[in-house]
PyMOL Python script that loads the backbone (N, CA, C, O; Angstrom):
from pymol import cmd

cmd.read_pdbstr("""\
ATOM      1  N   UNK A   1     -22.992 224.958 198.780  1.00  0.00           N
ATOM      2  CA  UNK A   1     -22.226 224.938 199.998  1.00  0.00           C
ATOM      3  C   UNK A   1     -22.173 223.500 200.483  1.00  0.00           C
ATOM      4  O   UNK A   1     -23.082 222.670 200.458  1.00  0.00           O
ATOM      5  N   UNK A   2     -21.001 223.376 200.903  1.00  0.00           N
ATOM      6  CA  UNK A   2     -20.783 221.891 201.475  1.00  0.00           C
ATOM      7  C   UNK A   2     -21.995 221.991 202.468  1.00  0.00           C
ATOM      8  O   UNK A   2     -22.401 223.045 202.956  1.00  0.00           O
ATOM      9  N   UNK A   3     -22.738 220.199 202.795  1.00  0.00           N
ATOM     10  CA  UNK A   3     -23.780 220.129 203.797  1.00  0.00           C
ATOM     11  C   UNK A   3     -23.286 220.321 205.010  1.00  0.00           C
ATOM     12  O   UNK A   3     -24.163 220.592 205.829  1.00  0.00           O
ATOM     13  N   UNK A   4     -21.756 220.266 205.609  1.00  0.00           N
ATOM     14  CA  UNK A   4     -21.120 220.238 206.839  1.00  0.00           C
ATOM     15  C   UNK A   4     -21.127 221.430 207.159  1.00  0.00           C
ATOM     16  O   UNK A   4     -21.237 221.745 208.344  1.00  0.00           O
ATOM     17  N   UNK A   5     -21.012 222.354 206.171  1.00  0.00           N
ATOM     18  CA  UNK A   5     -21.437 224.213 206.638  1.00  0.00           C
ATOM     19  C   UNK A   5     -22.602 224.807 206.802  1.00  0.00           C
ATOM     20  O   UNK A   5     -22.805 225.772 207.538  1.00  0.00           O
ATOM     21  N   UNK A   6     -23.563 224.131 205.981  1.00  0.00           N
ATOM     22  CA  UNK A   6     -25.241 224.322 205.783  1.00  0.00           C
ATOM     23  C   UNK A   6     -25.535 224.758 207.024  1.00  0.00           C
ATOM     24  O   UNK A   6     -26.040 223.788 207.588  1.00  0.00           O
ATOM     25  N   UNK A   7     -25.509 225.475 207.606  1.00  0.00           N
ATOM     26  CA  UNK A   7     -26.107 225.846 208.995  1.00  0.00           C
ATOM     27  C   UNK A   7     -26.679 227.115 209.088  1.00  0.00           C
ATOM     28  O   UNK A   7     -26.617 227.807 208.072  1.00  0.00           O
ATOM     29  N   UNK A   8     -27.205 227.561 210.045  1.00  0.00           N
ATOM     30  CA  UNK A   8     -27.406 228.932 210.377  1.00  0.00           C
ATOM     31  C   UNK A   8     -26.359 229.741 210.526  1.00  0.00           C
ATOM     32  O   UNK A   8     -26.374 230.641 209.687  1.00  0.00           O
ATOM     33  N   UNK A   9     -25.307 229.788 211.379  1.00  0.00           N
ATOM     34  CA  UNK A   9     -24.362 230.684 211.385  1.00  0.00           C
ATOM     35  C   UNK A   9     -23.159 230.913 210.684  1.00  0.00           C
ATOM     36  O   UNK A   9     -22.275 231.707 211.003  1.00  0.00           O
ATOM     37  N   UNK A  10     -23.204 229.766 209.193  1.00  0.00           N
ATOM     38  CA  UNK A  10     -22.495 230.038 207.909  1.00  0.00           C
ATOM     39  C   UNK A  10     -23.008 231.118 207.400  1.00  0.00           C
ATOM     40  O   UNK A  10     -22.379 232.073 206.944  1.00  0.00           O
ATOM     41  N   UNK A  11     -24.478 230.953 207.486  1.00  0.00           N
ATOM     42  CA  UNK A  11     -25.055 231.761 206.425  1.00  0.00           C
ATOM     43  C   UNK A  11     -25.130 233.392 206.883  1.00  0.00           C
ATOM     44  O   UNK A  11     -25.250 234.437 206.242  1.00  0.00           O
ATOM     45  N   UNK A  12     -24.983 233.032 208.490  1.00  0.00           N
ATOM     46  CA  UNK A  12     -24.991 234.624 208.807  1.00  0.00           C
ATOM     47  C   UNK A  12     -23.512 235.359 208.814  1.00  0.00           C
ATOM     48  O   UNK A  12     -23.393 236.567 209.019  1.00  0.00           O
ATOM     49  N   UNK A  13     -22.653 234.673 208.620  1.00  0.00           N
ATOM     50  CA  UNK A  13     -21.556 234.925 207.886  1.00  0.00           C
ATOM     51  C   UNK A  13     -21.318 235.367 206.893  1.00  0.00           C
ATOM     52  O   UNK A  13     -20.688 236.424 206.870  1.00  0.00           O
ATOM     53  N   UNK A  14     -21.733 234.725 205.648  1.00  0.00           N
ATOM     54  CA  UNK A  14     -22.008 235.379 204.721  1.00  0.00           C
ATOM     55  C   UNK A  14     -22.489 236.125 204.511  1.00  0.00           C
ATOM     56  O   UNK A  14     -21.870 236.880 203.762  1.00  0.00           O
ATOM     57  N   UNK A  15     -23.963 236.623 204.931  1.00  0.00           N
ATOM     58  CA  UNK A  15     -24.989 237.640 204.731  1.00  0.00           C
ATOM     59  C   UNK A  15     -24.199 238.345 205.587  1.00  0.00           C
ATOM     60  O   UNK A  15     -23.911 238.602 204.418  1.00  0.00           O
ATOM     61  N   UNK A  16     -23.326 239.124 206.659  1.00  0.00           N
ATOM     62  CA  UNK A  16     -22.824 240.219 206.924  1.00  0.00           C
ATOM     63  C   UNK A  16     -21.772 240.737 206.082  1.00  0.00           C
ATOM     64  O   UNK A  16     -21.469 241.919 206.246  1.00  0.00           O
ATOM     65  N   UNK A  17     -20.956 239.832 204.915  1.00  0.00           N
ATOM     66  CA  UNK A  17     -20.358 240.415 203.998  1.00  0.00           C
ATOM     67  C   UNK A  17     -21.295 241.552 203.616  1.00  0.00           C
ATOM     68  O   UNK A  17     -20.954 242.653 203.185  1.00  0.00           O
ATOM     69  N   UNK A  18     -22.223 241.220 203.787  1.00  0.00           N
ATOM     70  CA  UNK A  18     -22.950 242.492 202.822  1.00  0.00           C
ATOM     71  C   UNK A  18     -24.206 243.916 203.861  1.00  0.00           C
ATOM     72  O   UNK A  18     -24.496 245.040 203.453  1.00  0.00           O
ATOM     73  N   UNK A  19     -24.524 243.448 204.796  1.00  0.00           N
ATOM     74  CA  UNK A  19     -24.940 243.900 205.759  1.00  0.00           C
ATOM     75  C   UNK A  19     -25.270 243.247 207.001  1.00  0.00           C
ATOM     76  O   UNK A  19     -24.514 242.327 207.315  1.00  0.00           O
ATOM     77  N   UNK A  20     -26.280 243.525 207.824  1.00  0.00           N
ATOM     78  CA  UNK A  20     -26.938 242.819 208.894  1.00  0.00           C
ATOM     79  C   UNK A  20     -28.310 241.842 208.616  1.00  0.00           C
ATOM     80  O   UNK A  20     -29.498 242.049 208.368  1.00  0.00           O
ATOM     81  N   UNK A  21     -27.159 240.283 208.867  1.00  0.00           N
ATOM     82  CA  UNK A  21     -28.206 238.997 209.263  1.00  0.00           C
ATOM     83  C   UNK A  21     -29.356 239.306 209.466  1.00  0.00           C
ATOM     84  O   UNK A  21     -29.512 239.913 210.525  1.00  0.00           O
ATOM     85  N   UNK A  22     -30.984 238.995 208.387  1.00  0.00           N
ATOM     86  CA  UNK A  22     -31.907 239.237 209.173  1.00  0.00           C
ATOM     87  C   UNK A  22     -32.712 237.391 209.580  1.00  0.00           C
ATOM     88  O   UNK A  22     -33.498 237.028 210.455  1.00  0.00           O
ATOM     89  N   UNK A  23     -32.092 236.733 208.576  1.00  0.00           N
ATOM     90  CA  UNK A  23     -32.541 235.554 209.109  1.00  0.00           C
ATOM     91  C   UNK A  23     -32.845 234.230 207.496  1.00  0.00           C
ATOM     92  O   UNK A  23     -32.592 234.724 206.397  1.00  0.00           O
ATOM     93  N   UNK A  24     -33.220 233.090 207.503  1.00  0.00           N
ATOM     94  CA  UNK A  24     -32.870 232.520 206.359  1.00  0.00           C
ATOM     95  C   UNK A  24     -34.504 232.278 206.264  1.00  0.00           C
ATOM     96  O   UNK A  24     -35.313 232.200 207.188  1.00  0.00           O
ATOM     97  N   UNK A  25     -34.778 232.159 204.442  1.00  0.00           N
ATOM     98  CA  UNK A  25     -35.625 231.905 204.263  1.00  0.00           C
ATOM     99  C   UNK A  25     -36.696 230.291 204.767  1.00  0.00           C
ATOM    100  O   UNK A  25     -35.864 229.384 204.805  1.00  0.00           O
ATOM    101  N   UNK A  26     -37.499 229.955 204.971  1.00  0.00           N
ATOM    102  CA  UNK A  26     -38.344 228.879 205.709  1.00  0.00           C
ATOM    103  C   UNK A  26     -37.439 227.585 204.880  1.00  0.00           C
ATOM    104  O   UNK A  26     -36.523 226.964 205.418  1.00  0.00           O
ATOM    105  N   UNK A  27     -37.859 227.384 203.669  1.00  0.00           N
ATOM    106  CA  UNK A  27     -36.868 226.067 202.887  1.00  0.00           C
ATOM    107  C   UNK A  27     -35.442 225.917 203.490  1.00  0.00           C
ATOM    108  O   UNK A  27     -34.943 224.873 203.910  1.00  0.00           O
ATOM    109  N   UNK A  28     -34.874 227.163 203.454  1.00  0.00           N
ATOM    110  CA  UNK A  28     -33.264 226.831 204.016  1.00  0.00           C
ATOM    111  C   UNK A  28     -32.991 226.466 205.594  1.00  0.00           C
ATOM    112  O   UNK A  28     -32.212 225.692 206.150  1.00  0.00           O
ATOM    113  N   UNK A  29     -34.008 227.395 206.065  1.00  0.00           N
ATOM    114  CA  UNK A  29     -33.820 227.081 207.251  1.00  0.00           C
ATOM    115  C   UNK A  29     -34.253 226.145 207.953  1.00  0.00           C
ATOM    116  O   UNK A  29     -33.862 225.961 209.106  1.00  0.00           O
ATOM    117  N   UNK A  30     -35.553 225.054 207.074  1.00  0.00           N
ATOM    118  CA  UNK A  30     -35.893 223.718 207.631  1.00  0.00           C
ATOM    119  C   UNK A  30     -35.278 222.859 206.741  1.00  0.00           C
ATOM    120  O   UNK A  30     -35.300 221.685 207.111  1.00  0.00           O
ATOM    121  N   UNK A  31     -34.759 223.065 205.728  1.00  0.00           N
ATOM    122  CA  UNK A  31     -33.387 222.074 204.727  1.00  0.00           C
ATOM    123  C   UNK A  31     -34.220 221.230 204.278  1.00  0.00           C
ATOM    124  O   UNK A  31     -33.892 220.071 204.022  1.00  0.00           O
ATOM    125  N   UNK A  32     -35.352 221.667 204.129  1.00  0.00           N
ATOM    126  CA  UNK A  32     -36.198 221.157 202.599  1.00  0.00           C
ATOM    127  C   UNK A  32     -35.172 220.640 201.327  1.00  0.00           C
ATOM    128  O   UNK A  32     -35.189 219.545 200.765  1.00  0.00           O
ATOM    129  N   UNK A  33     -34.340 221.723 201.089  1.00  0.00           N
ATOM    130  CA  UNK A  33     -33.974 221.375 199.908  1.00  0.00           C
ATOM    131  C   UNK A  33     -32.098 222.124 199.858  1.00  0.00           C
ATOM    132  O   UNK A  33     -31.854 223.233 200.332  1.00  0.00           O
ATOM    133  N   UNK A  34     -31.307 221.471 199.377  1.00  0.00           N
ATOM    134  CA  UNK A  34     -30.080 222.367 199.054  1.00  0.00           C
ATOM    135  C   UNK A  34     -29.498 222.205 198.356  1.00  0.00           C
ATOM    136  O   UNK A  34     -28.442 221.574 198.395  1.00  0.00           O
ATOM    137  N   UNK A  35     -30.198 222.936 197.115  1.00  0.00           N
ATOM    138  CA  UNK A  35     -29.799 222.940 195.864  1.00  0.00           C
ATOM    139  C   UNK A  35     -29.427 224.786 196.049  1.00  0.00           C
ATOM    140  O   UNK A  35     -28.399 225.271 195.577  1.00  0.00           O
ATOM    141  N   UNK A  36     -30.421 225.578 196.774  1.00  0.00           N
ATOM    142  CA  UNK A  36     -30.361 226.999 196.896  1.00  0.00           C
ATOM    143  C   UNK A  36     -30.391 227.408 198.615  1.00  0.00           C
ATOM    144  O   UNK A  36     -31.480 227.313 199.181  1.00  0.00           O
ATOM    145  N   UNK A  37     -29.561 227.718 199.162  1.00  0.00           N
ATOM    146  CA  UNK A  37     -29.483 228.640 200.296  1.00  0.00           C
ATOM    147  C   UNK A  37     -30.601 230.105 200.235  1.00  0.00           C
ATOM    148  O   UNK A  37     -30.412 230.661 199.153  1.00  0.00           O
ATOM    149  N   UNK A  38     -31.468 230.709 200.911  1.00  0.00           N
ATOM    150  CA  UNK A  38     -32.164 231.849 200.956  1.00  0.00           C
ATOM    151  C   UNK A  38     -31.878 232.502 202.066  1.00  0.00           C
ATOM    152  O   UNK A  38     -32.488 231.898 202.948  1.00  0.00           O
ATOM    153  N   UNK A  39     -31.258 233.457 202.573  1.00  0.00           N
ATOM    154  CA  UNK A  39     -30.891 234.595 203.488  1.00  0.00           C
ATOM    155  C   UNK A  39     -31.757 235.567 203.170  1.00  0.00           C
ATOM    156  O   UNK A  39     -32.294 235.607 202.063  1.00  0.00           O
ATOM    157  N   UNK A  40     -31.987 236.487 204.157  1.00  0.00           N
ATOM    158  CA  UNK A  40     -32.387 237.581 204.766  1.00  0.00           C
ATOM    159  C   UNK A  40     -31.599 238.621 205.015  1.00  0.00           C
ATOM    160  O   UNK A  40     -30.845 238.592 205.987  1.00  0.00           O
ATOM    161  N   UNK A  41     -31.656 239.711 204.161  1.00  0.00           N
ATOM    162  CA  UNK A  41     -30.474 240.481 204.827  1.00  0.00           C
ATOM    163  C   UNK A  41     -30.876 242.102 204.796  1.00  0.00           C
ATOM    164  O   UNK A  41     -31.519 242.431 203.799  1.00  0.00           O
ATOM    165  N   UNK A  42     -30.595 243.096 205.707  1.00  0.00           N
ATOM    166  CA  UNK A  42     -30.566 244.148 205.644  1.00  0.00           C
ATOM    167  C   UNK A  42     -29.351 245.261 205.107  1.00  0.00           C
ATOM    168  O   UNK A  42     -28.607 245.765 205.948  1.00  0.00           O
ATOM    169  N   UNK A  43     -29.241 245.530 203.950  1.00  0.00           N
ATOM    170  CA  UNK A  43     -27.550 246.102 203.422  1.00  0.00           C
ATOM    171  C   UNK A  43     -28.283 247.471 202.702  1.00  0.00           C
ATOM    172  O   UNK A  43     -29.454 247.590 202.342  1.00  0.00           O
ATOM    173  N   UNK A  44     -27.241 248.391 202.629  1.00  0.00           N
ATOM    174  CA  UNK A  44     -27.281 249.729 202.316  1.00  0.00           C
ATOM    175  C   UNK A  44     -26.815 249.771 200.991  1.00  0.00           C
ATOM    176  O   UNK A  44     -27.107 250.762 200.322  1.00  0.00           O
ATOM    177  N   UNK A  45     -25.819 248.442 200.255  1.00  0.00           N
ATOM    178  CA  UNK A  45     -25.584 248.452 198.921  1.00  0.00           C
ATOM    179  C   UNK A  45     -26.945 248.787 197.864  1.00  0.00           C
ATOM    180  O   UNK A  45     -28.116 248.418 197.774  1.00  0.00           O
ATOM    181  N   UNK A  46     -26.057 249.672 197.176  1.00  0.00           N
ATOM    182  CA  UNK A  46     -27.425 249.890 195.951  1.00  0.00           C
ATOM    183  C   UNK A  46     -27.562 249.028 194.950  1.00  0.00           C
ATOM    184  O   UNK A  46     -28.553 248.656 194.322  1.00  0.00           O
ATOM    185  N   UNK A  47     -25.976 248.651 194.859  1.00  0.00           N
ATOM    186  CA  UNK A  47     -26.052 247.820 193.360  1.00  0.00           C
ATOM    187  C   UNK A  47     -26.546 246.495 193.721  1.00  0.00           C
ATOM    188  O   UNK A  47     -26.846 246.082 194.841  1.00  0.00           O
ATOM    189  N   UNK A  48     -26.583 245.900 192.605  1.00  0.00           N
ATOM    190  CA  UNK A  48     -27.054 244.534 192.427  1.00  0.00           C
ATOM    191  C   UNK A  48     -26.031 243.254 193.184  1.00  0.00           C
ATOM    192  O   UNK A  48     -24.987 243.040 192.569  1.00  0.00           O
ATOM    193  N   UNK A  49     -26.248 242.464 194.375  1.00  0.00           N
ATOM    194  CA  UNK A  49     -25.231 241.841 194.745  1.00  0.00           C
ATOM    195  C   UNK A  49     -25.252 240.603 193.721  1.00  0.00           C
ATOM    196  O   UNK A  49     -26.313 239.993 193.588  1.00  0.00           O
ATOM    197  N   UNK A  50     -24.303 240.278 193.112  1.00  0.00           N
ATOM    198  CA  UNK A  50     -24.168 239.446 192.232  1.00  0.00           C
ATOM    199  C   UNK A  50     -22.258 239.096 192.464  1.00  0.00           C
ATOM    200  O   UNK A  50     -21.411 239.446 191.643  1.00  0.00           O
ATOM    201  N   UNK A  51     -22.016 238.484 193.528  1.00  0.00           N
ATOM    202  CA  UNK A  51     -20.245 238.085 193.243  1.00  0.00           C
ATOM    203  C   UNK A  51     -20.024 236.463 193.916  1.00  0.00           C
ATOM    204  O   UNK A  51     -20.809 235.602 194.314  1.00  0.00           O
ATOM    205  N   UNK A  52     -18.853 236.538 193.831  1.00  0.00           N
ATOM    206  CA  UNK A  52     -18.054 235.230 193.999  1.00  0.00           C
ATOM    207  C   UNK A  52     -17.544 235.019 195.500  1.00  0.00           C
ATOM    208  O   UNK A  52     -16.811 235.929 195.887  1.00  0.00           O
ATOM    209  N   UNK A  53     -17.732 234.235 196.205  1.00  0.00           N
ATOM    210  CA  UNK A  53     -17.079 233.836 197.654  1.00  0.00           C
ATOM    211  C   UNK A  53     -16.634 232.730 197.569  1.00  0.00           C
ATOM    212  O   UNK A  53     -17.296 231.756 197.211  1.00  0.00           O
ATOM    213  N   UNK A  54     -15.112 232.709 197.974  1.00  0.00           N
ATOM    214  CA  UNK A  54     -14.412 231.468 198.597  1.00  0.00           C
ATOM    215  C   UNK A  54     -15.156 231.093 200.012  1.00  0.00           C
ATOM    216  O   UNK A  54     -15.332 231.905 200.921  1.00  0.00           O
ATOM    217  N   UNK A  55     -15.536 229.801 200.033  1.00  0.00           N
ATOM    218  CA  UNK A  55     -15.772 229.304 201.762  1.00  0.00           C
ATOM    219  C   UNK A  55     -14.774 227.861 202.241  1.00  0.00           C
ATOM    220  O   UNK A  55     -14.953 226.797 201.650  1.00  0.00           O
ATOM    221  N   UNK A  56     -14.199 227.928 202.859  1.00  0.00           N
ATOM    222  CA  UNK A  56     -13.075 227.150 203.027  1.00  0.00           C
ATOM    223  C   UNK A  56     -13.196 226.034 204.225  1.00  0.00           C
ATOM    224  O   UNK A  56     -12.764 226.675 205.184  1.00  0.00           O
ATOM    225  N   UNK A  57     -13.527 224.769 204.703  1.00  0.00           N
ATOM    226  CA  UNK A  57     -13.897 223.931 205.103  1.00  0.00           C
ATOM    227  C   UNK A  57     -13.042 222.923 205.699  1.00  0.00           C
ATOM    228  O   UNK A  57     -12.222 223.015 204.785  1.00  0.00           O
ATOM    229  N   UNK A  58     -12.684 222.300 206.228  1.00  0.00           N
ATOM    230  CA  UNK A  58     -11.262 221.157 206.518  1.00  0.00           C
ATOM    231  C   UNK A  58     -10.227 221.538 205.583  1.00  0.00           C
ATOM    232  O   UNK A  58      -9.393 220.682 205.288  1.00  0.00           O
ATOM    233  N   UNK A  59     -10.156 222.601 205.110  1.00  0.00           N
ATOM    234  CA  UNK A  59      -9.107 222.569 204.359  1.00  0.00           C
ATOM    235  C   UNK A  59      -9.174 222.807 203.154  1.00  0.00           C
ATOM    236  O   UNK A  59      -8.340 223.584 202.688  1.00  0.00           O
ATOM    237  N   UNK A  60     -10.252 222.173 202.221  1.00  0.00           N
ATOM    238  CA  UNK A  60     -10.867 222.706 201.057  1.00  0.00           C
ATOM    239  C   UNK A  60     -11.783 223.935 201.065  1.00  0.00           C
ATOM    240  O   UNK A  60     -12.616 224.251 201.915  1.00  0.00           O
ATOM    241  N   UNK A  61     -11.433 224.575 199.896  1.00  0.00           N
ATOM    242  CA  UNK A  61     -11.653 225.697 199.646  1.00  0.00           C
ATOM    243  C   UNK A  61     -12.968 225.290 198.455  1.00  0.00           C
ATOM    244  O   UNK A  61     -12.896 224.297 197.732  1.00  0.00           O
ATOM    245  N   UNK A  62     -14.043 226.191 198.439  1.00  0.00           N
ATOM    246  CA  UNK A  62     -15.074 226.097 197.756  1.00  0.00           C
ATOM    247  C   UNK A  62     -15.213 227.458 197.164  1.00  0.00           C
ATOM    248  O   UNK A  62     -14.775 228.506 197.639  1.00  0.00           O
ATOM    249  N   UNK A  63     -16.070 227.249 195.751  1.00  0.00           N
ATOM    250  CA  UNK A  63     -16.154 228.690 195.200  1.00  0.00           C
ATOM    251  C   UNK A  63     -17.993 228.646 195.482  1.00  0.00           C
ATOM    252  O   UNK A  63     -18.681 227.630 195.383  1.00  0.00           O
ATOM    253  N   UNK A  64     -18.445 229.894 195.809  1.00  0.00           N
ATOM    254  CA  UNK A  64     -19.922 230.091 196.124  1.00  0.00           C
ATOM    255  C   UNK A  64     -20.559 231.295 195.359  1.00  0.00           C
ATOM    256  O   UNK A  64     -20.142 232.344 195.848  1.00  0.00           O
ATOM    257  N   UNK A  65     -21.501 231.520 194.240  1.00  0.00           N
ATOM    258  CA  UNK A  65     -22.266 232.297 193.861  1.00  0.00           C
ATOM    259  C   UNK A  65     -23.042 232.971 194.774  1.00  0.00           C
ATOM    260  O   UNK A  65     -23.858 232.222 195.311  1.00  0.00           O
ATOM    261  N   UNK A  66     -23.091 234.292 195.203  1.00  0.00           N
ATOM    262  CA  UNK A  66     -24.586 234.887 196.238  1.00  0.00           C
ATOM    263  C   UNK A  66     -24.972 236.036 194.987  1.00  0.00           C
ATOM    264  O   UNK A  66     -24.084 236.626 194.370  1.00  0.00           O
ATOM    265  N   UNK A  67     -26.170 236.207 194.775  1.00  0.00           N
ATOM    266  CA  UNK A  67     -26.706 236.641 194.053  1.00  0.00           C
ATOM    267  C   UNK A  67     -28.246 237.596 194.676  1.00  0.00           C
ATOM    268  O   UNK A  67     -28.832 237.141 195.659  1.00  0.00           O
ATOM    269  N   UNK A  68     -28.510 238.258 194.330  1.00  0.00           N
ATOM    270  CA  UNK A  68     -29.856 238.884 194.713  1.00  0.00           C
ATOM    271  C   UNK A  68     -30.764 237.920 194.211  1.00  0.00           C
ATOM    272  O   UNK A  68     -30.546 237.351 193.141  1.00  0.00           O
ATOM    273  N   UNK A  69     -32.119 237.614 195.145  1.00  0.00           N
ATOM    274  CA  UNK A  69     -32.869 237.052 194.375  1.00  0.00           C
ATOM    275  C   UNK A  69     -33.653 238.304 193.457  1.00  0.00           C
ATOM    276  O   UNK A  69     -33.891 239.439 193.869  1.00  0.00           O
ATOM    277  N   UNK A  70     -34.016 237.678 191.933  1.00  0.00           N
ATOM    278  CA  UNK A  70     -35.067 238.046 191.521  1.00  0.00           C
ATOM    279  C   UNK A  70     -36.052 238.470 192.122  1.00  0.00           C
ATOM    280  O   UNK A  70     -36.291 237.667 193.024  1.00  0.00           O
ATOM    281  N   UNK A  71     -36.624 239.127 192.128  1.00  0.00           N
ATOM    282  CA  UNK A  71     -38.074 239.428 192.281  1.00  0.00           C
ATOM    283  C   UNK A  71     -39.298 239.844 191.727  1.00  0.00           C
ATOM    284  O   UNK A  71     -40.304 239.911 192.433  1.00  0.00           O
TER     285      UNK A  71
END
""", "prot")
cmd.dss("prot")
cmd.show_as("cartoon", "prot")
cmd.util.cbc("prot")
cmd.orient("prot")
């Protein structure tokens, strides 16, 4: 994700594509590092979230992987 979106309420954007925001993991949310975004989320999907998101910015459009983490 572009660093100009890196925020908290991108990410809770995203994470309601799929259910209810529960909050971002400690690294993301003190920006230790952003190579990986970590969300929190509460969703009723069974399957595996594994898809593709456009996030669109001044104008440019970005392609974004969200994936389940492993566990």
């Amino acid at each position: 994700m572009s660093l100009s979106a890196w925020s908290n309420s991108s990410f809770r954007i995203i994470g309601e594509l799929w259910g209810e925001f529960f909050g971002l993991e400690e690294d993301t949310r003190e920006a230790v590092s952003f190579d990986v975004g970590e969300m929190l989320i509460v969703t009723e999907k069974k399957n595996k979230i594994d898809e593709w998101i456009n996030i669109s910015i001044n104008g440019r459009t970005y392609a974004h992987a969200v994936k389940k983490k492993k566990t």
